[in-house]
mmJSON file of the N, C-alpha and C atoms, coordinates in Angstrom:
{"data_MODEL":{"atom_site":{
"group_PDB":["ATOM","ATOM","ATOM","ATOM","ATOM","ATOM","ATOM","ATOM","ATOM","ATOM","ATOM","ATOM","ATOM","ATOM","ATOM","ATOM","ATOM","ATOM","ATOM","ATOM","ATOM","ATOM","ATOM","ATOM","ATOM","ATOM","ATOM","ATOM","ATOM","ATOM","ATOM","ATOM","ATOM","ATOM","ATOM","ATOM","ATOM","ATOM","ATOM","ATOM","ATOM","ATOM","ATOM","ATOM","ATOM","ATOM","ATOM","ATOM","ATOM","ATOM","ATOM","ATOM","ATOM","ATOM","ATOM","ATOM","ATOM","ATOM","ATOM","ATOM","ATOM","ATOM","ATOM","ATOM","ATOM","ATOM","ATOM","ATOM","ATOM","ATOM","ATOM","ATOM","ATOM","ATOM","ATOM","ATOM","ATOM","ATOM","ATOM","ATOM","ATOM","ATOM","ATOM","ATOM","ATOM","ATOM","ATOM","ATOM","ATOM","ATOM","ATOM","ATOM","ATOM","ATOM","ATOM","ATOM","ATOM","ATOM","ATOM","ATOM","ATOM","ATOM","ATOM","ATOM","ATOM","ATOM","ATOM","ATOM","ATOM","ATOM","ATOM","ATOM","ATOM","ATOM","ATOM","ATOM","ATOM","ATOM","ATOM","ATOM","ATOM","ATOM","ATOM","ATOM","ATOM","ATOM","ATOM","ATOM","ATOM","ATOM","ATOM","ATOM","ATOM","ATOM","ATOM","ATOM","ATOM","ATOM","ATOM","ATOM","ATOM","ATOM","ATOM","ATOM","ATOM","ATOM","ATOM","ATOM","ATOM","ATOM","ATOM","ATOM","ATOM","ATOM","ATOM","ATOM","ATOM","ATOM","ATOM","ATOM","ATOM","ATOM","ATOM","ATOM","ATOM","ATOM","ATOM","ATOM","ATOM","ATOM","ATOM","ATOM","ATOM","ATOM","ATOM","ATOM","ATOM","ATOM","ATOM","ATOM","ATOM","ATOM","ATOM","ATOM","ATOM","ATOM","ATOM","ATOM","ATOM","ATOM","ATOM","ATOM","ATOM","ATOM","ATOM","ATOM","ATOM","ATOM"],
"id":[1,2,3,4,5,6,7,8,9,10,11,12,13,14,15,16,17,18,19,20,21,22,23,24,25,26,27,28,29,30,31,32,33,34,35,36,37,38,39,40,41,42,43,44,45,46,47,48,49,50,51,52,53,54,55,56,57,58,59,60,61,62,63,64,65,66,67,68,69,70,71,72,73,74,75,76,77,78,79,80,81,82,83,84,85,86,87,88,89,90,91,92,93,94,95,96,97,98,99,100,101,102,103,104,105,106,107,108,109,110,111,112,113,114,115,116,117,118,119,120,121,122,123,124,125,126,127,128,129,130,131,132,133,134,135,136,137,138,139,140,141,142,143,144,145,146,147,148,149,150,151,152,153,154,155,156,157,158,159,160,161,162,163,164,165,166,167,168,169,170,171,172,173,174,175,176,177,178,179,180,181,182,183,184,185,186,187,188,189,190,191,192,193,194,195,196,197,198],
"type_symbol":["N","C","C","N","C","C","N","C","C","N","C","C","N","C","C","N","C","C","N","C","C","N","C","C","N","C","C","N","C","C","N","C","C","N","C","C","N","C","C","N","C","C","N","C","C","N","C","C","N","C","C","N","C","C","N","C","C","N","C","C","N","C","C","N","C","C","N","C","C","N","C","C","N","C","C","N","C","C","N","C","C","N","C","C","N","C","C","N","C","C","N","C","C","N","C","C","N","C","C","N","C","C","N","C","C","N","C","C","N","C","C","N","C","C","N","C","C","N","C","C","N","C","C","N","C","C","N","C","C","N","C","C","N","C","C","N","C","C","N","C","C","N","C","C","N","C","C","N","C","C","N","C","C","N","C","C","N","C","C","N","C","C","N","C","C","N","C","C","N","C","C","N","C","C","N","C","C","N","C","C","N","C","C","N","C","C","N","C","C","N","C","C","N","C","C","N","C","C"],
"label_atom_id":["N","CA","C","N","CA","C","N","CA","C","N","CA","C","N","CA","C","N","CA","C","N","CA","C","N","CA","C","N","CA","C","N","CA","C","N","CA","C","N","CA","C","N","CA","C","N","CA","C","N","CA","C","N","CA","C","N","CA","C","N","CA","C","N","CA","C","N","CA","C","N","CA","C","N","CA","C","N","CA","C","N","CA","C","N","CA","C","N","CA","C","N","CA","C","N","CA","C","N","CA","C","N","CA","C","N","CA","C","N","CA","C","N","CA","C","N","CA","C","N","CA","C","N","CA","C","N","CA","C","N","CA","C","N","CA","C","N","CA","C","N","CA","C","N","CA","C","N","CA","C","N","CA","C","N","CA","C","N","CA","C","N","CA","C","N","CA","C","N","CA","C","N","CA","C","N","CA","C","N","CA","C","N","CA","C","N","CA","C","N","CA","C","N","CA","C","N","CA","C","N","CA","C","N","CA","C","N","CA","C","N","CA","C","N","CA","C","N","CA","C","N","CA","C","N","CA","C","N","CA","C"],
"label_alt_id":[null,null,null,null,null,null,null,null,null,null,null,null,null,null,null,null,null,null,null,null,null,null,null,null,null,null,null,null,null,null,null,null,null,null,null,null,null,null,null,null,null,null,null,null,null,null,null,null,null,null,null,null,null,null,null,null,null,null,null,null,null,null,null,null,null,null,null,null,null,null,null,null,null,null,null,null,null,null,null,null,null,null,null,null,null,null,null,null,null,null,null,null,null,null,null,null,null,null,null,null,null,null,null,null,null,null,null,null,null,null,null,null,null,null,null,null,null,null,null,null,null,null,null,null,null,null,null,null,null,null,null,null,null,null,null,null,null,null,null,null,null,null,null,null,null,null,null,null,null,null,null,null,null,null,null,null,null,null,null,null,null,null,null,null,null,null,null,null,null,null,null,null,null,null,null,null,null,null,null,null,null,null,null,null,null,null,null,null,null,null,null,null,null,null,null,null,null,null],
"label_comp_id":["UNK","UNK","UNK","UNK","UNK","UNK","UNK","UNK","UNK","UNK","UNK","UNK","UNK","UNK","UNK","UNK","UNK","UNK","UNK","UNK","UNK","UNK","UNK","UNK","UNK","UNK","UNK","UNK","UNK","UNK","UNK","UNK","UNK","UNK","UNK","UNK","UNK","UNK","UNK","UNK","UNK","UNK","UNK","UNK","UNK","UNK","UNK","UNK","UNK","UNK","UNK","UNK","UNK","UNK","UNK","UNK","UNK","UNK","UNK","UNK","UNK","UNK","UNK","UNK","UNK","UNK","UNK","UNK","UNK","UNK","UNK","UNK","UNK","UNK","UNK","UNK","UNK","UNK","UNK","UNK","UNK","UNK","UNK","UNK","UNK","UNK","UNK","UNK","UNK","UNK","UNK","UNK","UNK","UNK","UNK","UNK","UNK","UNK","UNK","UNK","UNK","UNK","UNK","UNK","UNK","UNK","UNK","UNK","UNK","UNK","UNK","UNK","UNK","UNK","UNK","UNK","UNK","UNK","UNK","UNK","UNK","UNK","UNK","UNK","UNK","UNK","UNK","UNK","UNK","UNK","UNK","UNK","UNK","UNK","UNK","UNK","UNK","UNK","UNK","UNK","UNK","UNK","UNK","UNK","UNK","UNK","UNK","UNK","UNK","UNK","UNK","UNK","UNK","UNK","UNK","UNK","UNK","UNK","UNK","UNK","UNK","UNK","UNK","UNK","UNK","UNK","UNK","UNK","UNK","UNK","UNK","UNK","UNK","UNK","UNK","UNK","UNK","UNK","UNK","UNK","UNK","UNK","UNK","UNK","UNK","UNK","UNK","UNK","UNK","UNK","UNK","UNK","UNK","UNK","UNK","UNK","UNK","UNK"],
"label_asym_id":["A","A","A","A","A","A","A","A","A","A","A","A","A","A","A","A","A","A","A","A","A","A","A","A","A","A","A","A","A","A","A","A","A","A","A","A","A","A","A","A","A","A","A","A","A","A","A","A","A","A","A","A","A","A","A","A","A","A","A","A","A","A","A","A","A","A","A","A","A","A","A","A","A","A","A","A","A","A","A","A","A","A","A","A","A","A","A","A","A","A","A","A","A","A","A","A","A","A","A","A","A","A","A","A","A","A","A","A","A","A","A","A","A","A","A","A","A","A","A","A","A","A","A","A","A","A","A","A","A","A","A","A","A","A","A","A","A","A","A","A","A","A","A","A","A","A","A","A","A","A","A","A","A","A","A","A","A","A","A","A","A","A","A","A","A","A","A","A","A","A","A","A","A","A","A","A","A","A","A","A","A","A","A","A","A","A","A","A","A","A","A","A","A","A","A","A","A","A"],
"label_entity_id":["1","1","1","1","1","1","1","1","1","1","1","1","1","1","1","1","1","1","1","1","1","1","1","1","1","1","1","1","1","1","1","1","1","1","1","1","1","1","1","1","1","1","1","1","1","1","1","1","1","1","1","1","1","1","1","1","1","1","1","1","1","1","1","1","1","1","1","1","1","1","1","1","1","1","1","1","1","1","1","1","1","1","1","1","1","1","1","1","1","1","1","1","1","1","1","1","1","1","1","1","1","1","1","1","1","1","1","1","1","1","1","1","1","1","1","1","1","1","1","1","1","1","1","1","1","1","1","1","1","1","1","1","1","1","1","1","1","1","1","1","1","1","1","1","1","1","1","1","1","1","1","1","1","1","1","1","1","1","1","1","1","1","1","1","1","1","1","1","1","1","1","1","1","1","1","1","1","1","1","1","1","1","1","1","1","1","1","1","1","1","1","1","1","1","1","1","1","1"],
"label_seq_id":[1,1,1,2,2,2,3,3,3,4,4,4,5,5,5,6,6,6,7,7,7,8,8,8,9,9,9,10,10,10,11,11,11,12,12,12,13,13,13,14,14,14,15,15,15,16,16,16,17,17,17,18,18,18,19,19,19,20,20,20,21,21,21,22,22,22,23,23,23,24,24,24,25,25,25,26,26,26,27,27,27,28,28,28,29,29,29,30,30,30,31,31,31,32,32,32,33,33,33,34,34,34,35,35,35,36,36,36,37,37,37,38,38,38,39,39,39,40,40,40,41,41,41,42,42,42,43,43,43,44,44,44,45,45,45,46,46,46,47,47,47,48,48,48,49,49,49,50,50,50,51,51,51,52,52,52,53,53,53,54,54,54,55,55,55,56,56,56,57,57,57,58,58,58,59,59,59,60,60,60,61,61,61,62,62,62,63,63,63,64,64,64,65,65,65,66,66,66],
"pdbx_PDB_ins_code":[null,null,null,null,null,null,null,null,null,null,null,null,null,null,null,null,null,null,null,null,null,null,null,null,null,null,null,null,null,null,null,null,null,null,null,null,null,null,null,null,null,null,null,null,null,null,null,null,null,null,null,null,null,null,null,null,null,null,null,null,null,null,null,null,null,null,null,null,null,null,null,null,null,null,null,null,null,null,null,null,null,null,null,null,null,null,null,null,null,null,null,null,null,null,null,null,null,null,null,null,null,null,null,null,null,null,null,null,null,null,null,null,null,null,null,null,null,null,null,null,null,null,null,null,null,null,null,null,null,null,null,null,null,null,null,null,null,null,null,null,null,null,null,null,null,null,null,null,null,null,null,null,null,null,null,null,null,null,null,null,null,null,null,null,null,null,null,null,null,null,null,null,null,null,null,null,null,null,null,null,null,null,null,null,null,null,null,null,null,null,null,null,null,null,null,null,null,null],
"Cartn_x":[4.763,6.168,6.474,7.211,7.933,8.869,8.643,9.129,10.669,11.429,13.255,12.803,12.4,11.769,12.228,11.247,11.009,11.715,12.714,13.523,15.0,14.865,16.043,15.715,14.753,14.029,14.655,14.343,14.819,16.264,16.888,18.364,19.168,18.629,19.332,18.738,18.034,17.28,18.669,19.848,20.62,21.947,22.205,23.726,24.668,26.121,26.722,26.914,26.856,27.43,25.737,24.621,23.129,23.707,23.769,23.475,24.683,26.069,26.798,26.388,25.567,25.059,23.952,23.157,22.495,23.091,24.13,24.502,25.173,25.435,26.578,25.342,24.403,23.424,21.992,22.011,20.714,20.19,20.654,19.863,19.129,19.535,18.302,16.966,16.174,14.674,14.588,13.714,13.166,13.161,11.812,11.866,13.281,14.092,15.596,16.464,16.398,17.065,16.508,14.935,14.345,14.804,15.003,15.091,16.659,17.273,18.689,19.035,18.666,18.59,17.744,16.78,15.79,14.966,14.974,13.409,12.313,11.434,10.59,10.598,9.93,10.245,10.047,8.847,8.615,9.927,10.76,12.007,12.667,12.55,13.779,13.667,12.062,12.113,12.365,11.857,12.466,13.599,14.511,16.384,16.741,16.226,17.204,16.825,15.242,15.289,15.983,16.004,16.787,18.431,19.109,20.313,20.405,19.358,19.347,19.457,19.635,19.589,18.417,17.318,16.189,16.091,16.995,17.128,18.106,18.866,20.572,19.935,19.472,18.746,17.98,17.203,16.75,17.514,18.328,19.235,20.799,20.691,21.497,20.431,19.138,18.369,18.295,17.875,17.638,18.813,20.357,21.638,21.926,20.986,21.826,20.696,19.502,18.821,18.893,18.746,18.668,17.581],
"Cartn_y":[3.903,3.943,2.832,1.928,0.96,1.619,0.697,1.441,0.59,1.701,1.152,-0.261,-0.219,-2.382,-3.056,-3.208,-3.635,-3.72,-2.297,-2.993,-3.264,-3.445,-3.949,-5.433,-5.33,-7.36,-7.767,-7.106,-7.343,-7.572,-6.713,-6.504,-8.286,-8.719,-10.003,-11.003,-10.856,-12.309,-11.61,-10.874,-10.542,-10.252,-11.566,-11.435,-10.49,-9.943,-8.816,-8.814,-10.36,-10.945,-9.76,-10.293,-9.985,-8.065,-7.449,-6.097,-5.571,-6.143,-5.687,-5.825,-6.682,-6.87,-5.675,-5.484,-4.314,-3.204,-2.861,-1.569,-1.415,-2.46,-2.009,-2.07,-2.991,-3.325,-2.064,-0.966,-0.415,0.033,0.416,0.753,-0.231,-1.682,-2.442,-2.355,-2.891,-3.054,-3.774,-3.501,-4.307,-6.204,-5.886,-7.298,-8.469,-7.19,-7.679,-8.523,-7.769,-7.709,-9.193,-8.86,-9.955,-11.4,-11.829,-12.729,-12.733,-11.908,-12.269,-13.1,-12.315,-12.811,-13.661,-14.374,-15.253,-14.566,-13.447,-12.765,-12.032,-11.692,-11.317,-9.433,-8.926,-7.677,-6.912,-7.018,-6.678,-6.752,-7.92,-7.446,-7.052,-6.76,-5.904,-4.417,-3.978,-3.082,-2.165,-3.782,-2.705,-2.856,-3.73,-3.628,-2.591,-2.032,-0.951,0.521,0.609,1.418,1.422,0.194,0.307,0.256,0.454,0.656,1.764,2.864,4.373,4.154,3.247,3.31,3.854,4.25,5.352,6.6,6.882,8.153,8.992,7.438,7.926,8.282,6.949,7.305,8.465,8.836,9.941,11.006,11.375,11.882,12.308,11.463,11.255,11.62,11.06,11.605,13.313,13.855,15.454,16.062,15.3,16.339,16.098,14.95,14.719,15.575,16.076,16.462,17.875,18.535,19.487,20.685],
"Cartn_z":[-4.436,-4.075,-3.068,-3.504,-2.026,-1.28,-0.414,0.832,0.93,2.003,1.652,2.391,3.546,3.901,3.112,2.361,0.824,-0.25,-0.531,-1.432,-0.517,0.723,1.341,1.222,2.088,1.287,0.03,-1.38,-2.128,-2.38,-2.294,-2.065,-1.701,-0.973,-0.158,-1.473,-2.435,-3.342,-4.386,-4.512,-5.896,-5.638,-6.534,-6.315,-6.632,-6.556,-7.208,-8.212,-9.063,-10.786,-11.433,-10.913,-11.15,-11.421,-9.915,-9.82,-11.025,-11.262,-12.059,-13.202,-14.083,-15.369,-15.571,-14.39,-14.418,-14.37,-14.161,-14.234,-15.137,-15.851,-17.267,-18.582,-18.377,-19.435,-19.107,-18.044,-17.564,-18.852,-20.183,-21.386,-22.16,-21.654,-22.108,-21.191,-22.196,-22.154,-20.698,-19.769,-18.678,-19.346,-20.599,-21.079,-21.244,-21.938,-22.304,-20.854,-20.014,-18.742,-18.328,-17.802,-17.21,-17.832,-19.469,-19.974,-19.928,-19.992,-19.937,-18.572,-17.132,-15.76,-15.029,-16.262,-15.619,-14.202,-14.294,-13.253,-14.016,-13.46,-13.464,-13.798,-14.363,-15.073,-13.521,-12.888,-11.429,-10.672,-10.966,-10.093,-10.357,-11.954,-12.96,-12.695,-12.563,-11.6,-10.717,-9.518,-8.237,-7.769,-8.422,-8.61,-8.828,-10.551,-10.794,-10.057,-9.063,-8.282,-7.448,-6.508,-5.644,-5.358,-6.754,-7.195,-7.657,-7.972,-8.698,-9.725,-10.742,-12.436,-12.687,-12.256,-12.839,-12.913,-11.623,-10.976,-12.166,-12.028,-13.166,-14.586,-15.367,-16.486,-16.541,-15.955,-15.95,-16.195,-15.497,-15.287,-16.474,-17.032,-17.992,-19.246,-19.153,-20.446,-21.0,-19.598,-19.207,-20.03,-19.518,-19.741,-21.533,-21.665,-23.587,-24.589,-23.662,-24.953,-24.947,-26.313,-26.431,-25.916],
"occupancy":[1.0,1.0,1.0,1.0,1.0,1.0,1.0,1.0,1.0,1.0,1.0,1.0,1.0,1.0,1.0,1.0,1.0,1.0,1.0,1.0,1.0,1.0,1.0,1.0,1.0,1.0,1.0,1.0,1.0,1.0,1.0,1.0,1.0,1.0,1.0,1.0,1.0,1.0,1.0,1.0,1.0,1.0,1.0,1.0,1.0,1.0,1.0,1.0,1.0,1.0,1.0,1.0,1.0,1.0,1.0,1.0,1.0,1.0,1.0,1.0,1.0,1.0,1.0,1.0,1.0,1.0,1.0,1.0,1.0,1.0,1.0,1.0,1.0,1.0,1.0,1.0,1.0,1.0,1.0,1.0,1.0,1.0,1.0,1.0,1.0,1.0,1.0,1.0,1.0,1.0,1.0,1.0,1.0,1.0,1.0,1.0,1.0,1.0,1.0,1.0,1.0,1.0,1.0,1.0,1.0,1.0,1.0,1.0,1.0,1.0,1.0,1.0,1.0,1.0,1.0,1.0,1.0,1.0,1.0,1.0,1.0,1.0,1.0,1.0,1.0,1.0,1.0,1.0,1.0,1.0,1.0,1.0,1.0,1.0,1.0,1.0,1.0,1.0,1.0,1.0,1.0,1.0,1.0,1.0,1.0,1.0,1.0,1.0,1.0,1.0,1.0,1.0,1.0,1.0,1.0,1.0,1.0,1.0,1.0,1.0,1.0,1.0,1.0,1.0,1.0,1.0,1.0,1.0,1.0,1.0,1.0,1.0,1.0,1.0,1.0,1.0,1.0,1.0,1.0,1.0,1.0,1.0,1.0,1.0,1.0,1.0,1.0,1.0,1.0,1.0,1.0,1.0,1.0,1.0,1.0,1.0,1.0,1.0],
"B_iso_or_equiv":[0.0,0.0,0.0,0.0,0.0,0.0,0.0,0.0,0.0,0.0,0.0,0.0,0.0,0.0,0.0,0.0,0.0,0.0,0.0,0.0,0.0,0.0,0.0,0.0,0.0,0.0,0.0,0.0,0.0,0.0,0.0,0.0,0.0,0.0,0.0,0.0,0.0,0.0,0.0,0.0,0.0,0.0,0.0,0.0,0.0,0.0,0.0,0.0,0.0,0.0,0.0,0.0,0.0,0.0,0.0,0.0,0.0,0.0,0.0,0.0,0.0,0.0,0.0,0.0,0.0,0.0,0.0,0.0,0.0,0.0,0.0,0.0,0.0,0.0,0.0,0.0,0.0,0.0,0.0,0.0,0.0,0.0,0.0,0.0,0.0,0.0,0.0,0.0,0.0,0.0,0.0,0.0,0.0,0.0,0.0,0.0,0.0,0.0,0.0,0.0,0.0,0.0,0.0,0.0,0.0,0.0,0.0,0.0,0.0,0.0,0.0,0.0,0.0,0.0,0.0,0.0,0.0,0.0,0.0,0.0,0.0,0.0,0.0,0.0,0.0,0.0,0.0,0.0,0.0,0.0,0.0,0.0,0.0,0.0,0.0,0.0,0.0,0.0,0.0,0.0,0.0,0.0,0.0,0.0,0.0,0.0,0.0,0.0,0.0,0.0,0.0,0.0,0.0,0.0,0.0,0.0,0.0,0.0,0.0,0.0,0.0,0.0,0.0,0.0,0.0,0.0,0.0,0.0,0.0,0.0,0.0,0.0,0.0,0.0,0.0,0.0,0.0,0.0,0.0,0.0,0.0,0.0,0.0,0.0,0.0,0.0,0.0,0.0,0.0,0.0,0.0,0.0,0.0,0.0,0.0,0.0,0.0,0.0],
"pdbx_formal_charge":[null,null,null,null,null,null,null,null,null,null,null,null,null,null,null,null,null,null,null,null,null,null,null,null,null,null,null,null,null,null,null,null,null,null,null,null,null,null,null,null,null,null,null,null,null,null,null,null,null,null,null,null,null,null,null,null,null,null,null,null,null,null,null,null,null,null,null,null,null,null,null,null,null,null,null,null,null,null,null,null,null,null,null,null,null,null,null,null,null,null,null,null,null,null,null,null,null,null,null,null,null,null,null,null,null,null,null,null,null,null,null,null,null,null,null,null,null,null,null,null,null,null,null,null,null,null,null,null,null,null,null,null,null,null,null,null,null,null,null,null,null,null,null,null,null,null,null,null,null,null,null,null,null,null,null,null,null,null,null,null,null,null,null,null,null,null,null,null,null,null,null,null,null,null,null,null,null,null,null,null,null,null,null,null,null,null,null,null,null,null,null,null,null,null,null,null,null,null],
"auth_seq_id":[1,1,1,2,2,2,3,3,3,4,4,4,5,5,5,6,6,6,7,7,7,8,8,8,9,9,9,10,10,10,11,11,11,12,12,12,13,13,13,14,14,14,15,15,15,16,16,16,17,17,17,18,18,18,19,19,19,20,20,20,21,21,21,22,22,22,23,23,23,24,24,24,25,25,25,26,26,26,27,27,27,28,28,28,29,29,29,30,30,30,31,31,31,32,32,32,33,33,33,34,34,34,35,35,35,36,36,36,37,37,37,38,38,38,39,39,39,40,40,40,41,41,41,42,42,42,43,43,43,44,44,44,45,45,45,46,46,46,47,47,47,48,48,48,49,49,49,50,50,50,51,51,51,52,52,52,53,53,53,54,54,54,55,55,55,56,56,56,57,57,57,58,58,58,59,59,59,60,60,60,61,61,61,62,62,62,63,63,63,64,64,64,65,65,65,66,66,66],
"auth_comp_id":["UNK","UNK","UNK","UNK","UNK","UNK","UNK","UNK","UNK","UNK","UNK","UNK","UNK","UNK","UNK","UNK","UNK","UNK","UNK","UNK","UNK","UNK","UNK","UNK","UNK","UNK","UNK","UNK","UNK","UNK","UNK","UNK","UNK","UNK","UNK","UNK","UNK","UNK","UNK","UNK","UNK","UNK","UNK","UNK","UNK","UNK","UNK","UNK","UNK","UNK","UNK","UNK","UNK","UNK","UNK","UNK","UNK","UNK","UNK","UNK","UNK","UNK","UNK","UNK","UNK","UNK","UNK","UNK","UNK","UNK","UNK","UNK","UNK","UNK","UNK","UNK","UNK","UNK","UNK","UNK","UNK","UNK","UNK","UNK","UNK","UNK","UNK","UNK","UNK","UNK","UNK","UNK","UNK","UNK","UNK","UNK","UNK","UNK","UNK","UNK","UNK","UNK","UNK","UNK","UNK","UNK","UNK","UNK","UNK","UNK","UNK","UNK","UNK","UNK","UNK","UNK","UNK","UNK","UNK","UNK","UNK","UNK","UNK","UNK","UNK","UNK","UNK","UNK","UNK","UNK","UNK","UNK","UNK","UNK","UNK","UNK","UNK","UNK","UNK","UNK","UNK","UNK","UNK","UNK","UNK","UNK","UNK","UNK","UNK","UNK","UNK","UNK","UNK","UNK","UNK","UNK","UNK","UNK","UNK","UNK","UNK","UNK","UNK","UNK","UNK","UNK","UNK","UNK","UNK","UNK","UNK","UNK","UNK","UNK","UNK","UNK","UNK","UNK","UNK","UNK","UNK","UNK","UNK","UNK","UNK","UNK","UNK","UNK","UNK","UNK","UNK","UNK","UNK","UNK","UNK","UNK","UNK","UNK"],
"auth_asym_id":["A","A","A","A","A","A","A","A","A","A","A","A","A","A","A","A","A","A","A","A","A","A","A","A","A","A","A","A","A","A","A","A","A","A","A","A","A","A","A","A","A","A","A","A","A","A","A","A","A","A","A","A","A","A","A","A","A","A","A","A","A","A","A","A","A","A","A","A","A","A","A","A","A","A","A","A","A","A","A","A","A","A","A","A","A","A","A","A","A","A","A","A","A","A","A","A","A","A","A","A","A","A","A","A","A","A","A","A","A","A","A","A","A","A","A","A","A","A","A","A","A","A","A","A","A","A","A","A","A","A","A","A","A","A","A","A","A","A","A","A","A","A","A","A","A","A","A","A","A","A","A","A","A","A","A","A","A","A","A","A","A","A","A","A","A","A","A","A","A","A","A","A","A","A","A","A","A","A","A","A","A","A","A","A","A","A","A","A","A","A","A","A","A","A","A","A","A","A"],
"auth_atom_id":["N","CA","C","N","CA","C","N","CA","C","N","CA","C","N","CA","C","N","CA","C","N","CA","C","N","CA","C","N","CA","C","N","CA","C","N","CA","C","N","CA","C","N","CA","C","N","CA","C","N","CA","C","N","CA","C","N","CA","C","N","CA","C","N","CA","C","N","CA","C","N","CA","C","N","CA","C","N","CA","C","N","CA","C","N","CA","C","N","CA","C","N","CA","C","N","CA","C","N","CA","C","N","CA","C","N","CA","C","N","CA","C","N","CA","C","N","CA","C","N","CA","C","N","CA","C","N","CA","C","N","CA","C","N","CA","C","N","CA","C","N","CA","C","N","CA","C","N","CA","C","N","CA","C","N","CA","C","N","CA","C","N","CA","C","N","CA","C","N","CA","C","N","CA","C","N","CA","C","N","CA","C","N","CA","C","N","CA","C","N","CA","C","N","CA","C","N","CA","C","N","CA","C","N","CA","C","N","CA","C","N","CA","C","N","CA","C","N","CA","C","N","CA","C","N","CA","C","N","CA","C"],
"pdbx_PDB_model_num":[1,1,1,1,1,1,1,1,1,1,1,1,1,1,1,1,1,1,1,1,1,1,1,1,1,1,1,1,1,1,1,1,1,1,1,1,1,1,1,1,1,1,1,1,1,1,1,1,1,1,1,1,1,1,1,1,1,1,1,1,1,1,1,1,1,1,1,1,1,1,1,1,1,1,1,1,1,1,1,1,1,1,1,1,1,1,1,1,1,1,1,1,1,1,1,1,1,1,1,1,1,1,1,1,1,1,1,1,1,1,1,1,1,1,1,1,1,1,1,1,1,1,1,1,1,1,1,1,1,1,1,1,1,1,1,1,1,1,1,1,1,1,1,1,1,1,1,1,1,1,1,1,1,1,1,1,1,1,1,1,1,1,1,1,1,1,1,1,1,1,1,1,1,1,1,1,1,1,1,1,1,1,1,1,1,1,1,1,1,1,1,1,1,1,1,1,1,1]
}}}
């Protein structure tokens, strides 16, 4: 688990154009993402942790299945 440090560190390397493409696109693939945004899947990552798109996905998976 990283620590909030860490993905506050992160936080300052992504712009809002970046974090908004992630939150409208979070059902693509890590791979997808990374090549769309030119990073690294590692930061594709610990972005969408540290924005809650895992927490959310998750979250959203639980309530659609039967």
């Amino acid at each position: 688990m990283k620590t909030k440090k860490y993905l506050a560190k992160i936080a300052q390397n992504w712009s809002t154009s970046e974090d908004q493409f992630l939150i409208e696109n979070c059902e693509l693939s890590i791979d997808q993402l990374a090549q769309a945004l030119q990073r690294s899947t590692d930061e594709i990552q610990d972005r969408r942790q540290c924005l809650g798109l895992i927490r959310r996905m998750r979250a959203v998976t639980r309530l659609t299945m039967p």
